[in-house]
N, C-alpha and C positions, 0 to 999 in steps of 0.2 A: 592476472598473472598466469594460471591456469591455460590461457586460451594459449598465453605469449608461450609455454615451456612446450607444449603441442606443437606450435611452429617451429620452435627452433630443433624439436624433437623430427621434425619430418624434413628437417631442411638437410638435418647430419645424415637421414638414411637415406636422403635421392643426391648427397653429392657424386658418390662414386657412378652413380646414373648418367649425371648431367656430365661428367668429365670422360664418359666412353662414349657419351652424344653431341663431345664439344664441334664435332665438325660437321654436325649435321646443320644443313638450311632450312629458315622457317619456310614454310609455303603459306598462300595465303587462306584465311580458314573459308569453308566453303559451309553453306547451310544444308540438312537434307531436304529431301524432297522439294527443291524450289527451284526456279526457272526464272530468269528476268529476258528483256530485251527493252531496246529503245524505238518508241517510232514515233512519228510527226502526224499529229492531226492536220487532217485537212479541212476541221470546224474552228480549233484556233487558231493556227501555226504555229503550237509550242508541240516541243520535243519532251515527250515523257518516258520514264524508268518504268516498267511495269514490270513486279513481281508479283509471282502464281506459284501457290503450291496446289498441288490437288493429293489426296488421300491413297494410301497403296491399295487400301480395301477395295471389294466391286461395289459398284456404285447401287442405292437404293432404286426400284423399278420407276421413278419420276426422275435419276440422274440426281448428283450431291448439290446438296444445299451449300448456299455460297455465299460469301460474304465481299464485299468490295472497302475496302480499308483508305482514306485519303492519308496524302504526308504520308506516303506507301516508304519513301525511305525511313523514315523513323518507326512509324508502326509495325510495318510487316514482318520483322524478324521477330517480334516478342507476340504478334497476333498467330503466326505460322506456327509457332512452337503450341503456343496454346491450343489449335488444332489439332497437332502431335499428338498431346496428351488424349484428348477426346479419342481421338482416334484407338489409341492405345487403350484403353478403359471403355470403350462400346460396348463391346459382349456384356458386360454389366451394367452402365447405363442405360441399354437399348438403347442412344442416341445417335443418330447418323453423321459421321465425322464431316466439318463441311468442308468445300474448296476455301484457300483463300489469296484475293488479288488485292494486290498494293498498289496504289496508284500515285509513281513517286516522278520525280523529274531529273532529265538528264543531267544536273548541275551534281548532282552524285550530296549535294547539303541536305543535310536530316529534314530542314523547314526551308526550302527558299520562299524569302519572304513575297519577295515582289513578284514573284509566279503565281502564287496562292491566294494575295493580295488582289491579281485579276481575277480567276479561275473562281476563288468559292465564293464573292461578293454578286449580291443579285445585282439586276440594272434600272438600281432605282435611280430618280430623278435627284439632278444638282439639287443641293440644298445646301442656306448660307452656312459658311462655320469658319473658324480661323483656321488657318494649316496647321495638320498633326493631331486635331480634335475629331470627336465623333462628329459626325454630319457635315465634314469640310468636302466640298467637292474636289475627286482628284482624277479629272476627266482622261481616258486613255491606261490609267494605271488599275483600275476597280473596276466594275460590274462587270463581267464576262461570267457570270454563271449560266446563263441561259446556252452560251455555246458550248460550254464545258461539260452541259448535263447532255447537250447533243451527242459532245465526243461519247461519252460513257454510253450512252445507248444505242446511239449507231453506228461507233467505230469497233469499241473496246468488249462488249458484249459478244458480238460477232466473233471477234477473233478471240477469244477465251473459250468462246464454246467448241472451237475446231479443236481442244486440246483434251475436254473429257464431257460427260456426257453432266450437264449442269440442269436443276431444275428451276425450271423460269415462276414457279409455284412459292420456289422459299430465296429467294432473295434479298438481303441486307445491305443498309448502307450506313459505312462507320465515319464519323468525322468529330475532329476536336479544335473547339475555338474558332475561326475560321471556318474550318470543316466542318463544325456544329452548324453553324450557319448556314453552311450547303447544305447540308442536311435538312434542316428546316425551311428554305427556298424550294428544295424538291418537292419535299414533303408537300407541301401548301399549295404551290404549282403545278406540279406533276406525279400524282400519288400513286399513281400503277407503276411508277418507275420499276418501287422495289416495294417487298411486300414487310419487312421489318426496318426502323429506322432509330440509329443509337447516335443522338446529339449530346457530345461532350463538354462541357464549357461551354457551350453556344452564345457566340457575340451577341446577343440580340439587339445590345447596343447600337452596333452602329447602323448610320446615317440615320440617328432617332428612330431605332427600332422600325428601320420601314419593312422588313423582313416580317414584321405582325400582320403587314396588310392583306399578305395572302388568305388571310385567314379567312376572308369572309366568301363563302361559298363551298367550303374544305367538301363540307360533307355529300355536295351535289356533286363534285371533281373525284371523291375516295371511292368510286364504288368495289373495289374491290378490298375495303375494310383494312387498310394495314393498320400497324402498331408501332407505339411509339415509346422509347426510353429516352430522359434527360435526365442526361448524371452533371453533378457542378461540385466541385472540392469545396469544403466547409469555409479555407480559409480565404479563398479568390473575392472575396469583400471587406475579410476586417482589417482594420490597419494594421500596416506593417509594426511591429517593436521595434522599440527605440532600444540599440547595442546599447551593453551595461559599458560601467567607465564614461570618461569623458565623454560629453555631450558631442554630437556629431557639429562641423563648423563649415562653413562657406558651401561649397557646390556640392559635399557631401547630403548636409543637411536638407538644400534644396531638390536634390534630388530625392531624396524619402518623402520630403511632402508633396512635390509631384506624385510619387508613386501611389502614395496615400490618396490622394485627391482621384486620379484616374480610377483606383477603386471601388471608392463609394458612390462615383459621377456613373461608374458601368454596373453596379450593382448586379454582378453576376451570381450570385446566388440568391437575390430576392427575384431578377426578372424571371431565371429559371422555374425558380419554383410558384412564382404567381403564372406562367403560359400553361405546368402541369398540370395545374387546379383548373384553370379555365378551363382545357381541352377534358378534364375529368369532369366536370362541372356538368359538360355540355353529354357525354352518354349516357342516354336515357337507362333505367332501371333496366326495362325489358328490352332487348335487342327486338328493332322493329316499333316500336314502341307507336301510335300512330301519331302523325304532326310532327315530330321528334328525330328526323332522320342521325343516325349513328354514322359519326365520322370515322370514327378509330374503335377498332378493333379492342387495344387495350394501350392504356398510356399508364406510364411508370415512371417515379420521381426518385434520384438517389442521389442524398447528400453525402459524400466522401469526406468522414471525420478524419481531420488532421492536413489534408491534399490543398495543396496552394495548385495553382494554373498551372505549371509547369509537371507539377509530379503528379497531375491527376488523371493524365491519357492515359494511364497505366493500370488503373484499376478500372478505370472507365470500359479499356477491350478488355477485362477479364471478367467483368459483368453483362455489358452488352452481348459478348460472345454466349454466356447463360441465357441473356433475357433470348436470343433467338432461335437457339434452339431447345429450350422449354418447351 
């Protein structure tokens, strides 16, 4: 009642406001410090949204660390801000405020799905499955991550640097669900890409976990020691609750047990956190260690109490953004 007498108490002092500004027009709101544009790869042929903030500060003597954000429509407004802050609070953190690029698509949709569905899926081989299930082959529509990590390295990197001085030393790459899973195909693939890596939700699921196969080799592929964060929201495994009141009936009901069933079948928070342990498992005590080559630098597990799949990109860049510049 309290909060509601507040409201009604601020709404009676900005009437006379809002009626000297009834004839003013909204304009559309605009973010600071941030830039986008659209352009066409010439490794996919898909058209991408790319948003870029860079920092007002001068840049540290190696150029700003920089972070590259997937689902750049969704992400980047709440990742960019979060750099604001950094920014804002340097002189006391000593932390170096980093650049941040959004890597979103011209459809102007928060998630397009079937963009993304090609883009961060590796190119594993068909394998049998029913349509709509893990491992169902969906020839033409999935694996394009291998051109996708092309785009980022040979298109988008280049044309980012021509806007501020970036240091090729501290680079991140952010991704959730989907995106986690690119994350983790670079990772294992191509590990100089980036030198910090924050996998969100990471499907590891699909097409039966073929996304683990990179694995084998990691530490002869890493020589340049990056680091690894997987965050998974606490609740992206246990079954959904059953609404109180009447029991749920027909295609309501069936669809919670679907939902139910897809979650324990993707076991997102046990596969997560068993890849952690193993990649933990695997760095020897002593860096150097002999026989024992060190894959990663440092691997970090964060479970997100409370966060189902949807609401946990959220805490996930406001950790990652910590884990990388630590």
């Amino acid at each position: 009642m309290m909060a509601l007498r507040y409201l009604l108490g601020a709404a009676l002092l900005i009437q006379p406001l809002a009626h000297a500004r009834a004839e003013a027009q909204w304009a559309t709101a605009r973010m600071p410090q941030a830039l986008e544009r659209d352009i066409v790869s010439t490794n996919t042929g898909q058209r991408y949204r790319i948003f870029v903030s860079v920092p007002e500060s001068a840049p540290p003597p190696g150029g700003h660390p920089v972070i590259y954000a997937l689902d750049g429509n969704a992400s980047f407004p709440a990742l960019a801000l979060m750099a604001r802050t950094v920014e804002r609070r340097s002189k006391v953190t000593g932390q170096a405020p980093p650049a941040v690029v959004g890597i979103g698509y011209a459809s102007g949709e928060d998630y397009d799905q079937a963009a993304r569905a090609l883009d961060y899926t590796p190119p594993a081989p068909a394998l049998p499955g029913a349509p709509g299930r893990p491992g169902a082959a969906d020839a033409g529509k999935e694996g394009g991550a291998a051109r996708f990590l092309d785009f980022i390295n040979l298109e988008l990197k280049p044309l980012v640097q021509q806007l501020a001085p970036l240091d090729q030393q501290r680079q991140a790459l952010f991704g959730h669900s989907y995106g986690g899973l690119f994350v983790l195909h670079t990772l294992f693939t191509q590990p100089a890409s980036f030198q910090t890596y924050i996998a969100a939700s990471p499907s590891i699921w699909w097409r039966e976990r073929y996304v683990l196969t990179g694995l084998a080799g990691l530490a002869q592929r890493s020589g340049g020691k990056p680091q690894l964060l997987i965050t998974v929201g606490e609740l992206e495994q246990a079954a959904l609750p059953r609404a109180s009141g009447a029991p749920a009936a027909g295609s309501a009901a069936n669809a919670a047990t679907e939902r139910n069933k897809a979650l324990m079948e993707r076991r997102m928070v046990g596969e997560a956190r068993q890849l952690a342990a193993a990649l933990q498992a695997a760095q020897p005590a002593q860096p150097g260690q002999p026989g024992q080559p060190r894959a990663l630098s440092r691997v970090r597990f964060i479970e997100l109490p409370g966060e189902n799949h949807g609401s946990a990109m959220f805490p996930a860049l406001s950790r990652g953004l910590e884990f990388f510049l630590e």
